[in-house]
VMD Tcl script that builds the backbone (N, CA, C; Angstrom):
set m [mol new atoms 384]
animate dup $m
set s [atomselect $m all]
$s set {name element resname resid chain x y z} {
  {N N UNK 1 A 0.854 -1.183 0.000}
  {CA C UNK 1 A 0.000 0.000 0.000}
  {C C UNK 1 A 0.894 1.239 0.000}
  {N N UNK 2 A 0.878 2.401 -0.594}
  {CA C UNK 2 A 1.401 3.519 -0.653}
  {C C UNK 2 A 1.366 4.616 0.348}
  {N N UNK 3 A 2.118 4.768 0.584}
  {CA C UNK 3 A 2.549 5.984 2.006}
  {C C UNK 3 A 2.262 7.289 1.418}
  {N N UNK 4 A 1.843 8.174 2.496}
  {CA C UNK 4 A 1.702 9.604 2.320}
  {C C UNK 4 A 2.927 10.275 1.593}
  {N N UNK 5 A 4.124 9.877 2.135}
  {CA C UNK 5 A 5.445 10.121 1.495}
  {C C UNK 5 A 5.917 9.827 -0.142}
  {N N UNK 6 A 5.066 8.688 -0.401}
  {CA C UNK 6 A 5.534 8.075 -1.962}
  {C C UNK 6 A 3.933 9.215 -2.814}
  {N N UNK 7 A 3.295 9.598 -2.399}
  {CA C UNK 7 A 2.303 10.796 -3.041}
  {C C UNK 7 A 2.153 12.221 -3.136}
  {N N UNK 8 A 2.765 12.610 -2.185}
  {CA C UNK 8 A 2.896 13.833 -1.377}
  {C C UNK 8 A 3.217 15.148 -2.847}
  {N N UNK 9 A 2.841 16.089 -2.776}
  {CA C UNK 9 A 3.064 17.228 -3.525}
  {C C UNK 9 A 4.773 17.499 -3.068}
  {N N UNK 10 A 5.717 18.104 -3.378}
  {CA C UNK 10 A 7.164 19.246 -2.531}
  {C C UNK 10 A 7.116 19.792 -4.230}
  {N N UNK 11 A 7.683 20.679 -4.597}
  {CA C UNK 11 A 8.070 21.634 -3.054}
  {C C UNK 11 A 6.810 22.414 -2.198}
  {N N UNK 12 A 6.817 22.608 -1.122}
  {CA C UNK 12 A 5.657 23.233 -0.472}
  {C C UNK 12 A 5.770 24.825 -1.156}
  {N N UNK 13 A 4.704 25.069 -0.833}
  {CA C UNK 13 A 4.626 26.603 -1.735}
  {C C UNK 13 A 4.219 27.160 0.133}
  {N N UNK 14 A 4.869 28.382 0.729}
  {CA C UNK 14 A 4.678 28.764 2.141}
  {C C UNK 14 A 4.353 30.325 1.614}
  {N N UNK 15 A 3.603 31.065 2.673}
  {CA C UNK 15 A 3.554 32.588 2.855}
  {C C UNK 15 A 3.362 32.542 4.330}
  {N N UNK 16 A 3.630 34.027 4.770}
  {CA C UNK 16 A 3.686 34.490 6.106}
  {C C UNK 16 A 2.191 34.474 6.915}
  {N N UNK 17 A 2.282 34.819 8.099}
  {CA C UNK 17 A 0.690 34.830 8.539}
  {C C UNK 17 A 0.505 36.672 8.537}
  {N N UNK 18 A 1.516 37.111 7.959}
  {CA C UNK 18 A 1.356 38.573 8.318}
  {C C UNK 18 A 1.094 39.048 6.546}
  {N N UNK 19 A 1.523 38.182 5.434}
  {CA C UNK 19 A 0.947 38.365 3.733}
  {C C UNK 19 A -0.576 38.703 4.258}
  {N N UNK 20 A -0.728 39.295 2.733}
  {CA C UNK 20 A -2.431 39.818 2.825}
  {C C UNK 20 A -3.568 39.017 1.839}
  {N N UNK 21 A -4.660 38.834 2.196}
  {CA C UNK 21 A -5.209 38.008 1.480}
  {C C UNK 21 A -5.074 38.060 0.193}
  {N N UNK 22 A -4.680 39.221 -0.190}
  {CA C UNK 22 A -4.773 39.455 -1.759}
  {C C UNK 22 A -3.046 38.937 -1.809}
  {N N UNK 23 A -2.027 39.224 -1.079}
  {CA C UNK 23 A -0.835 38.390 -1.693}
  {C C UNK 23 A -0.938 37.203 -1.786}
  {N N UNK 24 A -1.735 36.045 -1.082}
  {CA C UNK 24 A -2.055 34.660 -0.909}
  {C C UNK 24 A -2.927 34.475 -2.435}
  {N N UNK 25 A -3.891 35.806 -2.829}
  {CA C UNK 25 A -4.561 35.320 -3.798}
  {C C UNK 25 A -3.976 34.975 -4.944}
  {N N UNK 26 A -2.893 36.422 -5.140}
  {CA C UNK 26 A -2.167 36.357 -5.890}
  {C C UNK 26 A -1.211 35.064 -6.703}
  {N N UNK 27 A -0.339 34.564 -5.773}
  {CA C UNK 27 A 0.473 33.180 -5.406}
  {C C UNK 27 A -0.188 31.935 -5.661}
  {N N UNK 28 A -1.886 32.025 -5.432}
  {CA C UNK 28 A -2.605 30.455 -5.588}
  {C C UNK 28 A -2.839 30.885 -7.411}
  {N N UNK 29 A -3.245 32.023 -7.194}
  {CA C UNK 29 A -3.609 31.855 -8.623}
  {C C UNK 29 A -2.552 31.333 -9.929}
  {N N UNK 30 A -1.304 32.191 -9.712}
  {CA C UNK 30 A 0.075 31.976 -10.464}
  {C C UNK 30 A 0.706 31.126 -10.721}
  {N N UNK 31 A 1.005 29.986 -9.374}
  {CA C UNK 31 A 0.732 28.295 -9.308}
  {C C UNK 31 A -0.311 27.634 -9.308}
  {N N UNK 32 A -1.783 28.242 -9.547}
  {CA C UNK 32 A -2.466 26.915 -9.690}
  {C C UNK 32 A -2.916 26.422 -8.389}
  {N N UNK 33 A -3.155 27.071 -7.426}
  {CA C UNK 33 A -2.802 25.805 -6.161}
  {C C UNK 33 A -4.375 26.286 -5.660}
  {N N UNK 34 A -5.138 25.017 -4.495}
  {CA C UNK 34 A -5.901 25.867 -3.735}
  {C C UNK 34 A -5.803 26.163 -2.466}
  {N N UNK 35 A -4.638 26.092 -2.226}
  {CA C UNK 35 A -3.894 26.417 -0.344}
  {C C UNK 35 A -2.761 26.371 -0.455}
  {N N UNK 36 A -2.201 27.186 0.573}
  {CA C UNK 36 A -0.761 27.256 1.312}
  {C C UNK 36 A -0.669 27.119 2.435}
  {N N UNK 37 A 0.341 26.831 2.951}
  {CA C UNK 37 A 1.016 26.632 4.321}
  {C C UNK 37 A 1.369 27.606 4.535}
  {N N UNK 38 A 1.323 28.066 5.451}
  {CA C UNK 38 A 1.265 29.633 6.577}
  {C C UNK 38 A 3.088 29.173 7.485}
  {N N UNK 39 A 3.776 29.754 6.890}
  {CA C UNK 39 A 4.850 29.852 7.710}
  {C C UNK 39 A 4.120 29.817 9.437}
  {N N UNK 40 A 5.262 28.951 9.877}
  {CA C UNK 40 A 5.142 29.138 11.746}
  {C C UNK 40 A 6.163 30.726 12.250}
  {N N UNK 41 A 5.389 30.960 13.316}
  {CA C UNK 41 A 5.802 32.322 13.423}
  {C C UNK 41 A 7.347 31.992 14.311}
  {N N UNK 42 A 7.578 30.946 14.595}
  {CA C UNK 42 A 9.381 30.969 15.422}
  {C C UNK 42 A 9.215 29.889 15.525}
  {N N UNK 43 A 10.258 29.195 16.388}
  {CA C UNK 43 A 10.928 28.213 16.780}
  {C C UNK 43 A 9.344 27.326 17.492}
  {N N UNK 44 A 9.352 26.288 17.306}
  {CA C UNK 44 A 8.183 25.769 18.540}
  {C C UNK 44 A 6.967 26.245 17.765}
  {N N UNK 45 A 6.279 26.810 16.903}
  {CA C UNK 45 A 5.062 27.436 16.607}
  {C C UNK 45 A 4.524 26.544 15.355}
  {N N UNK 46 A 3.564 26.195 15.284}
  {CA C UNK 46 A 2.800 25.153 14.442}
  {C C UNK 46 A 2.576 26.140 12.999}
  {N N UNK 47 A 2.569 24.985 11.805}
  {CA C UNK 47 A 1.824 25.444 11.121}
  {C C UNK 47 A 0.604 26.340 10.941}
  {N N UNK 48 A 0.052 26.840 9.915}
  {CA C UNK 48 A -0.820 27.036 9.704}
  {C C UNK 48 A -1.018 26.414 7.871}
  {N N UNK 49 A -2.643 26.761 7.431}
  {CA C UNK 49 A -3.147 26.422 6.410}
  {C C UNK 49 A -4.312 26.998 5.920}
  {N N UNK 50 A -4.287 27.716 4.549}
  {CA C UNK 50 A -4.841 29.297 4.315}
  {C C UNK 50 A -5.512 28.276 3.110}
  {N N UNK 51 A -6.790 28.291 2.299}
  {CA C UNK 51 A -7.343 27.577 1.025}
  {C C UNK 51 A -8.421 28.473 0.755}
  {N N UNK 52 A -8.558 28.488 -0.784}
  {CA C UNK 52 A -9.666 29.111 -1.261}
  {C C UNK 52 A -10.571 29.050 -0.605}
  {N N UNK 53 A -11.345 27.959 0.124}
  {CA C UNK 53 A -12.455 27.860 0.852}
  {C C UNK 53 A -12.393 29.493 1.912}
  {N N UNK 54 A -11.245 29.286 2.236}
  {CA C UNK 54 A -11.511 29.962 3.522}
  {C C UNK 54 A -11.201 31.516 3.168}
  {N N UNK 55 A -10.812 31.809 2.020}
  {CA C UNK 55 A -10.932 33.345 1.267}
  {C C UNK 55 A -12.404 33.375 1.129}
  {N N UNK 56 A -12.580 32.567 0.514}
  {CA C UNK 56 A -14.129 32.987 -0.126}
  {C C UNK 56 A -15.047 32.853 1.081}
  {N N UNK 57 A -15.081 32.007 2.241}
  {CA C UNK 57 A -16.319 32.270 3.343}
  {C C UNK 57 A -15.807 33.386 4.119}
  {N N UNK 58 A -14.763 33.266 4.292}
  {CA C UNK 58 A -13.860 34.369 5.173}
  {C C UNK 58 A -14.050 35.691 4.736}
  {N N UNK 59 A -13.451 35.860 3.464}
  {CA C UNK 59 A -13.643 37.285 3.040}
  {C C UNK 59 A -14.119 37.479 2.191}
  {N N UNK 60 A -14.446 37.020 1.182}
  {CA C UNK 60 A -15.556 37.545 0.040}
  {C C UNK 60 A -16.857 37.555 0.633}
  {N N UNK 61 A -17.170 36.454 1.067}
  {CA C UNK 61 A -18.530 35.845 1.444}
  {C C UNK 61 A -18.847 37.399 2.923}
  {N N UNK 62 A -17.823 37.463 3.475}
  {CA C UNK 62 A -17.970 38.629 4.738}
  {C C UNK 62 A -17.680 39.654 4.213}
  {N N UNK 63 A -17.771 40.377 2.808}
  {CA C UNK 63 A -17.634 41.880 2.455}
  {C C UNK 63 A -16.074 42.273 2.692}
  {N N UNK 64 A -15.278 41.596 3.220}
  {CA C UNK 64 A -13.713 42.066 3.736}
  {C C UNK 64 A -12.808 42.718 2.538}
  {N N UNK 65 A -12.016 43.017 2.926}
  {CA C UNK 65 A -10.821 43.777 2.086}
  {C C UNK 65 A -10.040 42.758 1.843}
  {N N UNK 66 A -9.465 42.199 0.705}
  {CA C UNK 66 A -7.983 41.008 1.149}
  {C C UNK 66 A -6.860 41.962 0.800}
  {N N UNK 67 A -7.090 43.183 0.282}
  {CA C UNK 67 A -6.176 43.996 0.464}
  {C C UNK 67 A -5.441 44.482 1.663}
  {N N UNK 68 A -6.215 44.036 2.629}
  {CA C UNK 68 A -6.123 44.777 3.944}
  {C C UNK 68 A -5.869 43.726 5.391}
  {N N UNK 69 A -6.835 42.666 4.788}
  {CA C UNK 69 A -7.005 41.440 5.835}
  {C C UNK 69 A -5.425 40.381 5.685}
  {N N UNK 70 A -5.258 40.245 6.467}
  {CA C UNK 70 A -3.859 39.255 6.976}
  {C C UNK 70 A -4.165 38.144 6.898}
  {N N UNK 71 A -3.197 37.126 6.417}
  {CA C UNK 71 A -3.784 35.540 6.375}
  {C C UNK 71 A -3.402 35.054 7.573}
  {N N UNK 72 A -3.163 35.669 8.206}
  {CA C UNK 72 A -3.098 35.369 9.969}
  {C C UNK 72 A -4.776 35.546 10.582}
  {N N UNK 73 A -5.281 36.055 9.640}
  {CA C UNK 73 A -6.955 36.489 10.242}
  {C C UNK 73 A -7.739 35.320 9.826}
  {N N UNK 74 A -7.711 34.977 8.988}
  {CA C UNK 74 A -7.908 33.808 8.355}
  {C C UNK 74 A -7.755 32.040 7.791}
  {N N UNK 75 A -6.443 31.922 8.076}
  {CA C UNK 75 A -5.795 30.660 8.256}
  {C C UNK 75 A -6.619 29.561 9.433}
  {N N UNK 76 A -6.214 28.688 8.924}
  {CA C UNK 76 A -6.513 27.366 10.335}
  {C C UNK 76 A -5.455 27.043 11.156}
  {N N UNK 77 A -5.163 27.083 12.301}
  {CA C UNK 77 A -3.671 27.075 12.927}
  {C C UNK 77 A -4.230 26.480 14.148}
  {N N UNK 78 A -3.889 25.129 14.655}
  {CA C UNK 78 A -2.835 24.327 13.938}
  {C C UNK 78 A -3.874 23.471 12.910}
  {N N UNK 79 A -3.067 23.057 12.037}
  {CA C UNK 79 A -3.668 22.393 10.707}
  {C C UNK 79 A -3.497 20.874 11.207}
  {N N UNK 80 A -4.283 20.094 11.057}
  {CA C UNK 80 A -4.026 18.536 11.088}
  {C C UNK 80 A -3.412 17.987 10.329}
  {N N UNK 81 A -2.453 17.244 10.966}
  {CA C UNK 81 A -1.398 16.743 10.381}
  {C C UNK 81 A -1.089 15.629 9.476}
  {N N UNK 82 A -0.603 15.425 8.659}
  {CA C UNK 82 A -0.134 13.591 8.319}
  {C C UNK 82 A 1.688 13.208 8.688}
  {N N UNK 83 A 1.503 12.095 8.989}
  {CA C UNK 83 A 2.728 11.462 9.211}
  {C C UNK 83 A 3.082 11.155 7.524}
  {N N UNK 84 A 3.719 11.116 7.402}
  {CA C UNK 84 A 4.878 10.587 5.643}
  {C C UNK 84 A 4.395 9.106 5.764}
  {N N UNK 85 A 4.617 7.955 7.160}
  {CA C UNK 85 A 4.823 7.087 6.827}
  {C C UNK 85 A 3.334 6.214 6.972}
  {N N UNK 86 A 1.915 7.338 6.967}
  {CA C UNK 86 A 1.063 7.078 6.791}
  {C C UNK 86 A 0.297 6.250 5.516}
  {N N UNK 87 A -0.090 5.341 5.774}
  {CA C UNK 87 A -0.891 4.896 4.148}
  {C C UNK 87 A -1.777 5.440 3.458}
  {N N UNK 88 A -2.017 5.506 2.366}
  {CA C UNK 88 A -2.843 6.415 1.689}
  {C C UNK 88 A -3.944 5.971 2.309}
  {N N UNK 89 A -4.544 4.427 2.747}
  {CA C UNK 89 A -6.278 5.119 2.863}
  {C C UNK 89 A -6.374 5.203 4.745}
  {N N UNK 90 A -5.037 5.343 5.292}
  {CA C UNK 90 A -4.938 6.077 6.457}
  {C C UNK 90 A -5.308 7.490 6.489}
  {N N UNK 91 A -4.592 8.137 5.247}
  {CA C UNK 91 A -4.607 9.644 4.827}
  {C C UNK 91 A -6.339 9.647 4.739}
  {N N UNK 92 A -6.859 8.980 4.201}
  {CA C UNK 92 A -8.402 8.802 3.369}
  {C C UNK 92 A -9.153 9.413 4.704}
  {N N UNK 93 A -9.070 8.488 5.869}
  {CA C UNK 93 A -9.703 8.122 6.638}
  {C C UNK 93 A -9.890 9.297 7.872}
  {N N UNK 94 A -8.629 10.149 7.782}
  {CA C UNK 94 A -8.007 11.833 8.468}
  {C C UNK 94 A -8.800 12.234 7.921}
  {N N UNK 95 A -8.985 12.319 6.444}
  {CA C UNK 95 A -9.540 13.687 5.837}
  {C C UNK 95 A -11.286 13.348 6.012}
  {N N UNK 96 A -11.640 12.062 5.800}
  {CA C UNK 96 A -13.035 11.870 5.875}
  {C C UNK 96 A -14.238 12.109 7.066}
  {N N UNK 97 A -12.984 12.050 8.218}
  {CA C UNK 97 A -13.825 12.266 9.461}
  {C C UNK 97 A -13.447 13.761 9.781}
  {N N UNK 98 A -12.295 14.353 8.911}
  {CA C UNK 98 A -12.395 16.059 9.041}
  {C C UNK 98 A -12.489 16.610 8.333}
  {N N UNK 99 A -13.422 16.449 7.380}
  {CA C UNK 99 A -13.678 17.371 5.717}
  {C C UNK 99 A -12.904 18.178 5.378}
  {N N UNK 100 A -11.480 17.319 5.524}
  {CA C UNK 100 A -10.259 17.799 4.557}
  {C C UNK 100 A -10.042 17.488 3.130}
  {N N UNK 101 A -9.803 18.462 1.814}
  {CA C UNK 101 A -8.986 18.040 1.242}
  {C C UNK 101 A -7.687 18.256 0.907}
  {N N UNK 102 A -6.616 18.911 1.805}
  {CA C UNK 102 A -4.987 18.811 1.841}
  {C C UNK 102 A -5.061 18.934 3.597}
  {N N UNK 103 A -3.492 18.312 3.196}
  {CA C UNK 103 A -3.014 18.354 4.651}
  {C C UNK 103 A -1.357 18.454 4.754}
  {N N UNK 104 A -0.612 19.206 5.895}
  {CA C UNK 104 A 0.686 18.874 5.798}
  {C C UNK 104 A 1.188 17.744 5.966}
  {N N UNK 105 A 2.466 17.595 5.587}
  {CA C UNK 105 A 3.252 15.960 5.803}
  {C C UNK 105 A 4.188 16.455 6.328}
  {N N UNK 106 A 4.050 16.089 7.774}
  {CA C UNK 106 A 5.452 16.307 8.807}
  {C C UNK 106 A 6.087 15.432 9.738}
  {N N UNK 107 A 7.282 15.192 9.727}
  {CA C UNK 107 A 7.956 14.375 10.676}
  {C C UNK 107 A 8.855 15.285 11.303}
  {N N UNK 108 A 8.674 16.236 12.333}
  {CA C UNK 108 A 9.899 16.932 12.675}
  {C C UNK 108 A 10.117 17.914 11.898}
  {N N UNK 109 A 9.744 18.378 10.330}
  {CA C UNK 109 A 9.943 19.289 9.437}
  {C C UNK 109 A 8.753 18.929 8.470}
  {N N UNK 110 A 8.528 19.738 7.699}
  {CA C UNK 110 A 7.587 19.889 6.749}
  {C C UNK 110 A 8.414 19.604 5.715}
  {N N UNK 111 A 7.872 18.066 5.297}
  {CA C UNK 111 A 7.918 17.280 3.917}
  {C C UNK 111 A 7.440 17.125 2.953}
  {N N UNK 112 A 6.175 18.256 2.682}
  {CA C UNK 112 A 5.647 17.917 1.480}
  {C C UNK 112 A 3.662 18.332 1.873}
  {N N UNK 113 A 3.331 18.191 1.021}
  {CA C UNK 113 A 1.535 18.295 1.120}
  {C C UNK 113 A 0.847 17.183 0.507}
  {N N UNK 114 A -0.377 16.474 0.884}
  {CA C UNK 114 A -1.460 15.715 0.735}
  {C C UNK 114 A -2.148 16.045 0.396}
  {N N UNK 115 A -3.050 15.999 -0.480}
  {CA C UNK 115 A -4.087 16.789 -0.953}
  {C C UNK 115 A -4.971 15.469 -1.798}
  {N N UNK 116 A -6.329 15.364 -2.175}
  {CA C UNK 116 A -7.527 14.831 -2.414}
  {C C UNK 116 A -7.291 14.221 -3.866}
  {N N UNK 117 A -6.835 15.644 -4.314}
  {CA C UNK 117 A -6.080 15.734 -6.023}
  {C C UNK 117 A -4.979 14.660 -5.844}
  {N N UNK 118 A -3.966 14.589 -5.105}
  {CA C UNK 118 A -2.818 13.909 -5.132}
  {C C UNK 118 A -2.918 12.178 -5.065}
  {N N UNK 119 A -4.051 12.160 -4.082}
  {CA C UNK 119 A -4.882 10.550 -3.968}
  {C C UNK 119 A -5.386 10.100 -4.940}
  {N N UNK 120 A -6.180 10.981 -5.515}
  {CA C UNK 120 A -6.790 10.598 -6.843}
  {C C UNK 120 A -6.188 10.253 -8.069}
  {N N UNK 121 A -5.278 11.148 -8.264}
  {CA C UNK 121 A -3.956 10.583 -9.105}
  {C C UNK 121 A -3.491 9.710 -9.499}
  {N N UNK 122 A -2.772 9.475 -7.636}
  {CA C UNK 122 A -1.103 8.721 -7.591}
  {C C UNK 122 A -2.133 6.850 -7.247}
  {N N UNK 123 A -3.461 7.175 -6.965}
  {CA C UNK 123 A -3.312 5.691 -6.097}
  {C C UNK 123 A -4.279 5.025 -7.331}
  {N N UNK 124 A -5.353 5.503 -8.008}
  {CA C UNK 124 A -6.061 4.966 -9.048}
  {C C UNK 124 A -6.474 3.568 -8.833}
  {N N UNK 125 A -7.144 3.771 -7.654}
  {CA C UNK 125 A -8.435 2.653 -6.894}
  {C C UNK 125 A -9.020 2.107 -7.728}
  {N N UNK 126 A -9.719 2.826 -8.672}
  {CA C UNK 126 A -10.728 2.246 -9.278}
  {C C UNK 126 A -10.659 1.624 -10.843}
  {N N UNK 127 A -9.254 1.299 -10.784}
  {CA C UNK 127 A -8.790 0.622 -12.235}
  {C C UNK 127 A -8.213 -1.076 -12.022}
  {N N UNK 128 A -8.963 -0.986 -10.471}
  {CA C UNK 128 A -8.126 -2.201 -10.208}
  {C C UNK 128 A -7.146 -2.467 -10.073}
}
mol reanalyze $m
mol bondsrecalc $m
mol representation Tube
mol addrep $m
């Protein structure tokens, strides 16, 4: 069975929690992506995890500025995690009971991202 590690997205694409929604917008749009990882603010400080979802209920959906609003206002911190040496329908089973679709991959450092897209891909269940 395939590990979180043998699927995983790198390089991670990161911004600050102090970028503004509109620099985050900017960055997803340019790569393509629908989330980033929120730099940790020091030593000891957890992730975070910023996704279209949460622009659009967050601040479109609330009239906000992303010119103005911080992805520190907005982010999920701390983000739920995956282990690398997790199995993919371990990964399945995280995201299903927390209506995730990405997640970080960390052992001690940030290795990479999980994402719904990446499962669907790399594991191709349904071809037998």
């Amino acid at each position: 069975m395939q590990t979180a590690k043998e699927i995983m997205t790198t390089p991670v694409v990161m911004i600050p929690a102090s970028a503004t929604v509109a620099d985050a917008m900017k960055v997803m749009t340019e790569k393509r992506l629908r989330g980033l990882m929120v730099e940790p603010a020091g030593p000891g400080d957890s992730y975070g995890i910023v996704t279209n979802s949460d622009i659009v209920y967050k601040v479109a959906a609330a009239g906000k500025n992303p010119e103005t609003m911080k992805i520190g206002e907005v982010m999920t911190k701390p983000c739920i995690e995956v282990d690398p040496d997790m199995t993919v329908q371990e990964v399945c089973q995280i995201f299903a009971r927390n209506h995730l679709h990405r997640a970080p991959v960390i052992k001690g450092e940030l290795l990479g991202v999980i994402t719904v897209v990446d499962i669907l891909r790399e594991t191709m269940w349904w071809q037998g």
